[in-house]
C-alpha positions as CSV (number, residue, x, y, z in Angstrom):
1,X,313.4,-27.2,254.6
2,X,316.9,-28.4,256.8
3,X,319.4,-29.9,254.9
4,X,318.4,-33.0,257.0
5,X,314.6,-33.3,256.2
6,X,315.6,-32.5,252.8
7,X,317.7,-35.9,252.6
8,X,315.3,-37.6,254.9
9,X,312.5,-37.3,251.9
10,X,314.9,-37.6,249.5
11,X,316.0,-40.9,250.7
12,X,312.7,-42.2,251.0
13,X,311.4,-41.4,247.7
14,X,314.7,-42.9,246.2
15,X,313.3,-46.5,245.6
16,X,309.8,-45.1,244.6
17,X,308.9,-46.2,240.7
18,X,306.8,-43.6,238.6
19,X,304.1,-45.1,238.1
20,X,300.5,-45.5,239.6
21,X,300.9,-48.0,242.3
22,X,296.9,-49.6,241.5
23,X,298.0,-50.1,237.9
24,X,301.2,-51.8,238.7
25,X,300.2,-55.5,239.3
26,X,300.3,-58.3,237.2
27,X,296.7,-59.1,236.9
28,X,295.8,-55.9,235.0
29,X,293.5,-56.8,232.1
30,X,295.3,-57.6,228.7
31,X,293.5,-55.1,226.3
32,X,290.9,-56.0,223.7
33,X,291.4,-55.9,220.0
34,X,291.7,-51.7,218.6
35,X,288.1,-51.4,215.9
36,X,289.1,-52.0,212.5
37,X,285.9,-51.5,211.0
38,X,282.6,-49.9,210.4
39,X,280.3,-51.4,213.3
40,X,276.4,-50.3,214.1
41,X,275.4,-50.1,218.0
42,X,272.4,-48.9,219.5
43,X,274.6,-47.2,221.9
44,X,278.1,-45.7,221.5
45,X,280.3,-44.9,224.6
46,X,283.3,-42.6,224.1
47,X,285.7,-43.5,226.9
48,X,286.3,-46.4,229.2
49,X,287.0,-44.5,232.7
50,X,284.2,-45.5,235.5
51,X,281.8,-42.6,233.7
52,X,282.1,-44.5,230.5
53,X,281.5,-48.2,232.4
54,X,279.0,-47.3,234.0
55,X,277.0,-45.9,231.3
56,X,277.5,-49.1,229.3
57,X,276.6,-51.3,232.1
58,X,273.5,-49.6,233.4
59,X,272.6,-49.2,229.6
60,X,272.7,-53.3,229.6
61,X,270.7,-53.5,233.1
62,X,268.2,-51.1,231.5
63,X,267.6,-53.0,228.3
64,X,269.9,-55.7,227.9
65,X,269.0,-56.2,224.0
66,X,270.9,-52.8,223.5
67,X,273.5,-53.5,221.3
68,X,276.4,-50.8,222.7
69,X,280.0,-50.5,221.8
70,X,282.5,-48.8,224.3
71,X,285.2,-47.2,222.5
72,X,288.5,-46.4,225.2
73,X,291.8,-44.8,223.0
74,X,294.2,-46.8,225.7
75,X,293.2,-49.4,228.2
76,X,289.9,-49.0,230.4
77,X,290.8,-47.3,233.7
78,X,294.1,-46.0,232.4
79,X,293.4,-42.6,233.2
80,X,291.8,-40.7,236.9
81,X,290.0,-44.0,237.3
82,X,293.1,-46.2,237.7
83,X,295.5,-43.9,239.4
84,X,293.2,-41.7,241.9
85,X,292.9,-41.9,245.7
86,X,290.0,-44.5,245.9
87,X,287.5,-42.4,248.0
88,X,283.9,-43.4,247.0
89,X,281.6,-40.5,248.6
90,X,278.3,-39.7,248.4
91,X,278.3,-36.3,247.7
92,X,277.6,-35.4,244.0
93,X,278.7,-31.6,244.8
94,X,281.9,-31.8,245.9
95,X,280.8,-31.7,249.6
96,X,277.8,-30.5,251.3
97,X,279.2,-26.6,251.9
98,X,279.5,-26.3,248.2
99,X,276.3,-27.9,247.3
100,X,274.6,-25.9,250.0
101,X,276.2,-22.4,248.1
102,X,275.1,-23.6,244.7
103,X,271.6,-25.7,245.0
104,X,270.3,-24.6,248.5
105,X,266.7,-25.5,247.7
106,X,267.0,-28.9,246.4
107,X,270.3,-30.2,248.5
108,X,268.6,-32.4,250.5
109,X,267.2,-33.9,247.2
110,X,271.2,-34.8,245.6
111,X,272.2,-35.8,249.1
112,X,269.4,-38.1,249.0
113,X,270.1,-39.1,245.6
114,X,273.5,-39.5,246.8
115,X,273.5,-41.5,249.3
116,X,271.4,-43.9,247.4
117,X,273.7,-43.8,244.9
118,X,276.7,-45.0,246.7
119,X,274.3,-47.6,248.0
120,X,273.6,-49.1,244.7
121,X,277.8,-49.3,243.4
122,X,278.4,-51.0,246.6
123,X,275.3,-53.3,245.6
124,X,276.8,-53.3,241.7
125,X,280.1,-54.6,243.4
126,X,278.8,-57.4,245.6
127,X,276.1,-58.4,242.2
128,X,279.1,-58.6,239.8
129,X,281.3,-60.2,242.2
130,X,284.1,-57.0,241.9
131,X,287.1,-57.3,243.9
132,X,288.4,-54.0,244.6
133,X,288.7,-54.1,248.8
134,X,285.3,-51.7,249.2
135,X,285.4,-51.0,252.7
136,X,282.4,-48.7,254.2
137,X,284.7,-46.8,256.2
138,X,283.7,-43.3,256.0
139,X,285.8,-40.2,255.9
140,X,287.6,-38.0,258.9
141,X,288.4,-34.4,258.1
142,X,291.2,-32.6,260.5
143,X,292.1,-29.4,261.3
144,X,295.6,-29.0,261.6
145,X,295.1,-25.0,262.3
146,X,292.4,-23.8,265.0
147,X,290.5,-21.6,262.6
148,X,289.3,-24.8,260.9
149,X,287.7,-26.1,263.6
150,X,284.7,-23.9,263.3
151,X,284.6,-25.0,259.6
152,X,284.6,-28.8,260.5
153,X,281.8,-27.5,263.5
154,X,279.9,-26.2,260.1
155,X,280.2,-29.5,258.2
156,X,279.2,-31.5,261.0
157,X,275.7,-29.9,261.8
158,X,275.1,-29.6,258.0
159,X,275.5,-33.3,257.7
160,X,273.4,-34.3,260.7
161,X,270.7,-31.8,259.2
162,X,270.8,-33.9,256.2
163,X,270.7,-37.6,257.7
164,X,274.2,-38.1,257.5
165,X,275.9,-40.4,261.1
166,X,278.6,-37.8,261.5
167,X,280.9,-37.1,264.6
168,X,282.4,-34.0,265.9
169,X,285.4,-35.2,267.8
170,X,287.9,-33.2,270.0
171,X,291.7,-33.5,269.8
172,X,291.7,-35.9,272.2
173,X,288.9,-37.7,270.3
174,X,290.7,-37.8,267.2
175,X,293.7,-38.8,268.9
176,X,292.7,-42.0,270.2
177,X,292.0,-42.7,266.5
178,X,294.8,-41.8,264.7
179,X,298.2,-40.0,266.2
180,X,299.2,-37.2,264.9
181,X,300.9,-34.1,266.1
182,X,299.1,-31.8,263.9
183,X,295.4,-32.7,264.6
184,X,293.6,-30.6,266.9
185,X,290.2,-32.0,266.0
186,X,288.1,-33.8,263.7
187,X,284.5,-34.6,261.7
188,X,284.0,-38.0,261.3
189,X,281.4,-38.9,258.6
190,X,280.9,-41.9,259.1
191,X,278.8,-43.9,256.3
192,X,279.0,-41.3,253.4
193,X,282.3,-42.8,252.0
194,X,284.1,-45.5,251.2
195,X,287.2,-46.5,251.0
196,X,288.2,-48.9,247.8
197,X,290.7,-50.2,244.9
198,X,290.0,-47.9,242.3
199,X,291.5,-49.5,239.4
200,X,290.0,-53.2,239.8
201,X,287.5,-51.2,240.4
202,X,287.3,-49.9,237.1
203,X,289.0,-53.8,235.7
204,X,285.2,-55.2,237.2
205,X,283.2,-53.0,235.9
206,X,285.3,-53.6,232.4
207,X,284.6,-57.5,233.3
208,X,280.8,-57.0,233.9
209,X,280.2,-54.8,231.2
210,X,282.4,-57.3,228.8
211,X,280.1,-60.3,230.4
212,X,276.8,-58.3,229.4
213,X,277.4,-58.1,226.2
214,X,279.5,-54.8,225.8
215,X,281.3,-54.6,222.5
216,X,284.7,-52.7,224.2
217,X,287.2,-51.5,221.6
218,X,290.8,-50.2,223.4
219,X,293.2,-48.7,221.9
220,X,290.3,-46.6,220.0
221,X,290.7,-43.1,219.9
222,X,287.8,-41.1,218.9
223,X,288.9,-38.5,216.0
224,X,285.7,-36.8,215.1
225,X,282.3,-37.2,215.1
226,X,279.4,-36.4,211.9
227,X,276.4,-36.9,211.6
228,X,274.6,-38.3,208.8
229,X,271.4,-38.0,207.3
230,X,268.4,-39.5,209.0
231,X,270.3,-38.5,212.0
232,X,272.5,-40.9,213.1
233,X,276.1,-40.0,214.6
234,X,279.1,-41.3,213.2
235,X,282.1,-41.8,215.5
236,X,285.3,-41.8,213.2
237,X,288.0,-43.6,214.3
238,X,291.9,-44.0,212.9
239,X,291.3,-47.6,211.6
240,X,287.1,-47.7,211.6
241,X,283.9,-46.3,212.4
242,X,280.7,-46.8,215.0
243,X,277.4,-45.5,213.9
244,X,274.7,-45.0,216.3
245,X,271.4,-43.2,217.4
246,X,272.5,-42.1,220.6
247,X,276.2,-41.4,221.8
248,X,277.4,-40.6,225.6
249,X,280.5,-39.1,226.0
250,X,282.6,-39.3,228.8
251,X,286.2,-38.0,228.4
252,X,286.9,-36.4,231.4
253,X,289.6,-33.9,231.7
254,X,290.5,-34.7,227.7
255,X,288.9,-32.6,225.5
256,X,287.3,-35.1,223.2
257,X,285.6,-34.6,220.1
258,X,283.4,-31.8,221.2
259,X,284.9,-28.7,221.8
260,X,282.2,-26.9,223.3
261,X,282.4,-28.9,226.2
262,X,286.2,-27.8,226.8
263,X,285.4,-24.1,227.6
264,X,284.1,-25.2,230.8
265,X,286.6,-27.9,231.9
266,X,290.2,-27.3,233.6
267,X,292.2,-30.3,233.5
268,X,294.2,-30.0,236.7
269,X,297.1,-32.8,237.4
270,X,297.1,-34.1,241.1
271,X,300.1,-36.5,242.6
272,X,300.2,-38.8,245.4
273,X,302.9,-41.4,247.0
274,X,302.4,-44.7,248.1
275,X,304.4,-46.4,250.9
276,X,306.2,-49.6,251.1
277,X,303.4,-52.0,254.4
278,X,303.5,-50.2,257.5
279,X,304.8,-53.3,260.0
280,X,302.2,-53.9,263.1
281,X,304.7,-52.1,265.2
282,X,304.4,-49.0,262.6
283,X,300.7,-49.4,262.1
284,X,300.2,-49.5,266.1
285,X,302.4,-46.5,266.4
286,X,300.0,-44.2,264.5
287,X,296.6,-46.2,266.3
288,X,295.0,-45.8,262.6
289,X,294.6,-49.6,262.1
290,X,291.3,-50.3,263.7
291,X,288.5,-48.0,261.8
292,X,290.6,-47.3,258.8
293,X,288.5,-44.5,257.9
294,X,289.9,-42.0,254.8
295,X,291.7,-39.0,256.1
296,X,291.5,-35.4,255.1
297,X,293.0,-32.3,256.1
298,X,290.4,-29.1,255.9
299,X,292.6,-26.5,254.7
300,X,291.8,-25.0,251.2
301,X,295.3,-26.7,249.9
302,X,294.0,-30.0,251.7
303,X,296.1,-33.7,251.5
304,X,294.1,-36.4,251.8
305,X,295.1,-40.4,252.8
306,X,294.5,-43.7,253.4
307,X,295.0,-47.5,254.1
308,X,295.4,-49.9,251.6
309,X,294.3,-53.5,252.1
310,X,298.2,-54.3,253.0
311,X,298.6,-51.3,255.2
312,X,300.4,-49.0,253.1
313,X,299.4,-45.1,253.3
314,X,298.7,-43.7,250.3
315,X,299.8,-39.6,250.4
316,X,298.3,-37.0,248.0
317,X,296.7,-33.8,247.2
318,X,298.0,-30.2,248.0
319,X,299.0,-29.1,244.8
320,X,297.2,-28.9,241.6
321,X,298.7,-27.9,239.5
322,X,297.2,-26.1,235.9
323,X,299.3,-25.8,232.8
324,X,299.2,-23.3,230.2
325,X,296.5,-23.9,227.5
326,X,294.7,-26.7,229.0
327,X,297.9,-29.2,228.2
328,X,297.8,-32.6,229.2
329,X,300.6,-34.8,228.5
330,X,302.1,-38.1,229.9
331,X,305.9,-36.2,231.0
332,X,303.3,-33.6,233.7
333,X,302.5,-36.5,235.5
334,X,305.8,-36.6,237.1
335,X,306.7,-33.3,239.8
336,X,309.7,-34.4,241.9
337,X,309.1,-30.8,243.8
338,X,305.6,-31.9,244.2
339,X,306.4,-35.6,245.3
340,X,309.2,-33.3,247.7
341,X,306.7,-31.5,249.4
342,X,304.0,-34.2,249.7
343,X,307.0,-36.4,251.1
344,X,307.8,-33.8,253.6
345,X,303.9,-33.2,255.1
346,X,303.8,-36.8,255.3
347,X,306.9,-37.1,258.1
348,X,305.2,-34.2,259.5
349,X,302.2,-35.7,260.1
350,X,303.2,-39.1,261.1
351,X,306.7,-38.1,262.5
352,X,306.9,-41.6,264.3
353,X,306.9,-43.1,260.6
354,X,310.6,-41.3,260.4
355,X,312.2,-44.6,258.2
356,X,309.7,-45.7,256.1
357,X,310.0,-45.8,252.1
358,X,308.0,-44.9,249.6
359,X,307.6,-47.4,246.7
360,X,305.1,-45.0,244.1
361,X,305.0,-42.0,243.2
362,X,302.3,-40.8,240.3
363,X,300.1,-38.1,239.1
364,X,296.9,-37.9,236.9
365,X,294.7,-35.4,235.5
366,X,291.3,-34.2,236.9
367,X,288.5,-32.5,235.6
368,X,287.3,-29.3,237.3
369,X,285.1,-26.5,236.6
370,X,283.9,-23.5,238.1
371,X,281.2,-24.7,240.3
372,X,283.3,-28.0,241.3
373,X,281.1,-30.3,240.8
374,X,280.0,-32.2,237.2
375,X,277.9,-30.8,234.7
376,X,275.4,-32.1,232.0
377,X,274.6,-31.6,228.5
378,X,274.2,-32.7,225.1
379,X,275.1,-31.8,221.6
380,X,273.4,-32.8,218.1
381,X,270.0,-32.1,219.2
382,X,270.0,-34.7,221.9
383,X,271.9,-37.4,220.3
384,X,274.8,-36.6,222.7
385,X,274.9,-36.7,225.9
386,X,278.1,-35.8,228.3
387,X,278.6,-35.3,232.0
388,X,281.9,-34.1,232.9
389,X,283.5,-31.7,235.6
390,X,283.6,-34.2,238.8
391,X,286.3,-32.6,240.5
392,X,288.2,-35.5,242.2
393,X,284.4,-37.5,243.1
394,X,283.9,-39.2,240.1
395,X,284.9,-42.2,241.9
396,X,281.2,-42.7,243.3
397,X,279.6,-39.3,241.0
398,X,280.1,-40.9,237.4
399,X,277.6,-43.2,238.3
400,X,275.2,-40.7,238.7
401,X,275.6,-38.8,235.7
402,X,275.6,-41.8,233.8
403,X,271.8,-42.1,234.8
404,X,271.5,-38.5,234.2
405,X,272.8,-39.4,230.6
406,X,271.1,-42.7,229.7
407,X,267.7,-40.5,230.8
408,X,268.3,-37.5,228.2
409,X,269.5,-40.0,225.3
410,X,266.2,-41.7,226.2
411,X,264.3,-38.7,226.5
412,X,262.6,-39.2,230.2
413,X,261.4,-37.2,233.0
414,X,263.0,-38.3,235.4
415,X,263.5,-36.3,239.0
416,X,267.7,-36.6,238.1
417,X,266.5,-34.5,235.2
418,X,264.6,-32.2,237.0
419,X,267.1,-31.3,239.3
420,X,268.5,-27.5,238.3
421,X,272.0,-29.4,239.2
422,X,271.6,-30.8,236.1
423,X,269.7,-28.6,234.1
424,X,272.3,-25.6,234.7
425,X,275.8,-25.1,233.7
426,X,278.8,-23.3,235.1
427,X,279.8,-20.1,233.6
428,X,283.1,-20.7,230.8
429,X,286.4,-20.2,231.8
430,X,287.9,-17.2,229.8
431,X,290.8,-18.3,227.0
432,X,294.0,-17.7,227.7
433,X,296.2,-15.9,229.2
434,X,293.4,-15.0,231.0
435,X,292.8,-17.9,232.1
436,X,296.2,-19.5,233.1
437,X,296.5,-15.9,235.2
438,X,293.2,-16.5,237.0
439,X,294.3,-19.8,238.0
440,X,297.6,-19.2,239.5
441,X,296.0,-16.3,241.0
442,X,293.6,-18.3,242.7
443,X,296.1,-21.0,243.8
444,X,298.0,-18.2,245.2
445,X,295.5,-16.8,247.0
446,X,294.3,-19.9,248.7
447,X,297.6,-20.2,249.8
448,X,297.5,-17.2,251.3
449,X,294.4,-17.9,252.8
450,X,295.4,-21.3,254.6
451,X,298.2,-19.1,255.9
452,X,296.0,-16.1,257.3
453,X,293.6,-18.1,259.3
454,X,291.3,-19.0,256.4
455,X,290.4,-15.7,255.6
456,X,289.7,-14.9,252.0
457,X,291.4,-12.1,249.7
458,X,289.7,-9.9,247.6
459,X,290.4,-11.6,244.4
460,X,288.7,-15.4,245.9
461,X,286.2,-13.3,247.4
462,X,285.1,-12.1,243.9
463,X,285.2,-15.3,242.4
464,X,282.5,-17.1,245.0
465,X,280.5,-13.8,243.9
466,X,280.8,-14.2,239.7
467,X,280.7,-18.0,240.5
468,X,283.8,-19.3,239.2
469,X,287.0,-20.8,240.6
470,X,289.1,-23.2,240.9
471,X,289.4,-26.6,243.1
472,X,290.7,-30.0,242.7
């Protein structure tokens, strides 16, 4: 780094607040009244992120004389669901090469399921009139170093195998799209994401569940959980209780009350930057106006970026970053080196931006586990359900495994709950040290990797065999 890029980024992250930039608006939702008592449901909801939502609002479509109470310990959407990048995707595996490694025989099945998926939130967001600038866009991946062509050629005939409208474009392809100095090609997938607000995502799905009847309590933090005779769970809260037959939980990256389900989760903080509006002169200079399609970079340590409805870029990815013990805490979401380096790959890849000002910079916490995509279980002989693990998709996956939950709370067959996807589990991360030295193993190595023409070590090597790893 010159002493002159060094000042460059500096300068333009000088202005930028820390906080989310989706959160930071003054119609955010005023938060509903904290539980104070004991309350009966038919349904309880731990957490209020879009895997909590949408269990409580497809519960409602399902049966809307469910009585169900949502039960959020801040404000709905506070957390990954208010502060992430806003790619919707199809894919329920994290992408079709690791879905391919880990379900082989039934992919086509989840991309199907996937795809129909994503269909029905963008039919969930016209039917509840949701405002949160879903545009159909699709996704580009890059390669910014010539071995990762062959891995874009890879993705690009897996998708067309599966149904998916995907394009393999050249440098010169992917240059009339967007400018960039670094692209030497590019995999355009063209319907299997979109682009959208994420938190007013999460604010209408708050609104419609609220409209349906939802009882929402924020400012609600789940303490334990017993179980009393007869069966019924009992969620204890500081200042009341909910009691209920069937219970979904969906806490993300926190552990919750269930510590079983935290041997398998890393929570993993990621950070992006948000710019002031590109002018038309700015937007024209980079050509990336027209299609507005997301943008990803197909190295291991990958960035990945896009409009906003105003034309600012939002920057993120590259680290993730694990601390010690499975921490989580509101000071890590903040990593000026982080929002440094981030700032500096951005002037690299749209040099002709050189002048333009940051206005956020943030960082939130992910849930990841070894195989990279979610997981599903329950707890209390089937009065629990949880899906959890999304690895950065849970913008369009939560909606799936909130099916997957309302089906094993309800005790159907369904062919969701066929799926071995489901019925499996990833292997346990092993307790520490062990497992803060595996990680920053692993981060080092695919470090190395992106830097040795994508070839793998022996220590990442050994982890695709034994099945664990680590991703954001």
């Amino acid at each position: 780094m010159s002493a002159k890029g060094s000042k460059l980024w500096a300068s333009a992250l000088l202005e930028a607040a820390p906080t989310p930039y989706w959160t930071d608006r003054p119609d955010r939702p005023v938060p509903t009244d904290p539980l104070t008592t004991a309350t009966d449901a038919d349904l309880a909801v731990i957490g209020g992120g879009y895997s909590g939502l949408w269990t409580a609002l497809l519960a409602k479509e399902r049966d809307p004389g469910l009585d169900v109470v949502l039960v959020e310990s801040a404000l709905c959407g506070h957390a990954a669901s208010g502060r992430n990048g806003g790619f919707c995707a199809a894919s329920l595996t994290h992408g079709i090469a690791n879905g391919a490694e880990r379900f082989p025989e039934e992919l086509a099945v989840i991309e199907r399921m996937g795809r129909q998926n994503l269909d029905e939130i963008e039919a969930a967001i016209h039917r509840y009139d949701i405002d949160c600038d879903f545009e159909r866009t699709g996704e580009m991946e890059v390669a910014t170093a010539p071995h990762e062509l062959a891995w874009l050629r890879e993705n690009h005939d897996a998708a067309v195998a599966l149904g998916y409208r995907s394009e393999m474009l050249s440098a010169e392809e992917v240059q009339r799209l967007v400018h960039s100095p670094t692209y030497l090609g590019g995999c355009w997938d063209r319907d299997g994401v979109a682009m959208l607000d994420p938190a007013r995502l999460a604010w209408g799905l708050r609104r419609a569940c609220l409209e349906l009847g939802v009882r929402i309590f924020e400012g609600t933090p789940v303490q334990r959980i017993s179980r009393k005779r007869g069966g019924d769970l009992v969620l204890h809260t500081p200042h009341g209780e909910v009691r209920a037959p069937r219970v979904a939980l969906c806490t993300s990256a926190f552990q919750g009350p269930l510590p079983k389900v935290a041997r398998h989760v890393v929570p993993v903080y990621d950070y992006a930057l948000m710019t002031e509006p590109l002018t038309d002169e700015q937007l024209e200079s980079i050509g990336w106006g027209k299609h507005r399609m997301g943008l990803g970079d197909a190295s291991y340590r990958f960035h990945y970026y896009r409009l906003t409805s105003d034309n600012r870029i939002l920057f993120g990815g590259y680290d993730a970053i694990y601390h010690y013990g499975n921490k989580i805490a509101p000071s890590l979401e903040y990593n000026e080196a982080t929002f440094e380096t981030l700032a500096e790959h951005f002037f690299r890849t749209f040099p002709q931006l050189d002048g333009v000002s940051f206005t956020h910079r943030w960082g939130g916490v992910i849930d990841t586990c070894g195989r990279f995509c979610a997981f599903f279980g329950s707890a209390y002989r089937g009065r629990l359900a949880y899906a959890v693990g999304y690895t950065g998709l849970g913008v369009g996956a939560t909606r799936f495994g909130a099916e997957v939950m309302l089906d094993r709370l309800w005790g159907l067959d369904t062919e969701r709950t066929r799926l071995r996807m489901v019925r499996s589990r990833p292997l346990p991360m092993p307790p520490e040290p062990l497992r803060s030295i595996g990680i920053q193993l692993t981060r080092w190595s695919l470090a190395r990797a992106d830097a040795n023409q994508g070839r793998r070590n022996l220590w990442l090597r050994a982890m695709d065999v034994t099945g664990l790893g680590f991703d954001s």
